[in-house]
N, C-alpha and C positions, 0 to 999 in steps of 0.2 A: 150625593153619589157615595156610592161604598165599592170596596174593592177586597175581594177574597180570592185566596189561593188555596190548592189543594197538590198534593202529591200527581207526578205524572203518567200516564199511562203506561201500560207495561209495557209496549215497544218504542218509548220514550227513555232517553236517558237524563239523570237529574246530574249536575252538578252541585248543585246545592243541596243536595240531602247531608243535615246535621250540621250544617254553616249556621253562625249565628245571623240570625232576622230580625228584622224589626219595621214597624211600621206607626204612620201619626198619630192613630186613634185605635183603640183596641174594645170592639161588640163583645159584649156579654164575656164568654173565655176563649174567643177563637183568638189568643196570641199570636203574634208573626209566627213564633217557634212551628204551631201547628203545621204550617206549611211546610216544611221543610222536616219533618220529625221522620220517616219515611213507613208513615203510618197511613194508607191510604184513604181513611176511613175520617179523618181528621183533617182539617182545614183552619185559614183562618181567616179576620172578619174585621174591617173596620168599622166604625163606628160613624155615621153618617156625619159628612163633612163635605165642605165647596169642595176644598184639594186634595184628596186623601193621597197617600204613600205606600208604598212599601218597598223594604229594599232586603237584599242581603248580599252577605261581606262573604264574599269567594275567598276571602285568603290571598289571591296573587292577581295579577291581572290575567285574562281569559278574555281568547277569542270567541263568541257566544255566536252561532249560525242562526238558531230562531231563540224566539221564546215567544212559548203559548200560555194564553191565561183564557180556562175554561169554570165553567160552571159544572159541577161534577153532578149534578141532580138532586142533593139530598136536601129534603124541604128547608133545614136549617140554615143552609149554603144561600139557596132559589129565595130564600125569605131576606136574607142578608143581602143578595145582591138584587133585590126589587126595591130597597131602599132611597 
């Protein structure tokens, strides 16, 4: 299993844009950072593993109402998360 993140939609709001990320394994150069860089075009990617991760560091503690993890369509994203 592999797990990618990408920036959120435009009538989504991000808390995490520009918090530091990280995650257990890191595919090719989709860093944790990518996710969160507030670049929508960029994502990122782990590297195939039983448990994969990823997390980031909010800074304070935060009430969080949802959180969505989507496949934003871009073959390199679809190829990483068919892993």
């Amino acid at each position: 299993m592999n797990v990618c993140f990408t920036e959120p939609d435009d009538n989504e709001v991000s808390i995490s844009s520009g918090r530091p990320a990280y995650q257990s394994t890191t595919y090719g150069s989709a860093v944790a950072g990518r996710a969160v860089d507030g670049d929508p075009d960029t994502g990122s990617c782990t590297y195939y593993s039983v448990n994969p991760w990823w997390a980031v560091d909010l800074g304070e503690p935060v009430d969080v109402g949802s959180v969505t993890v989507t496949n934003d369509g871009n073959p390199y994203y679809r190829k990483c998360a068919s892993q």
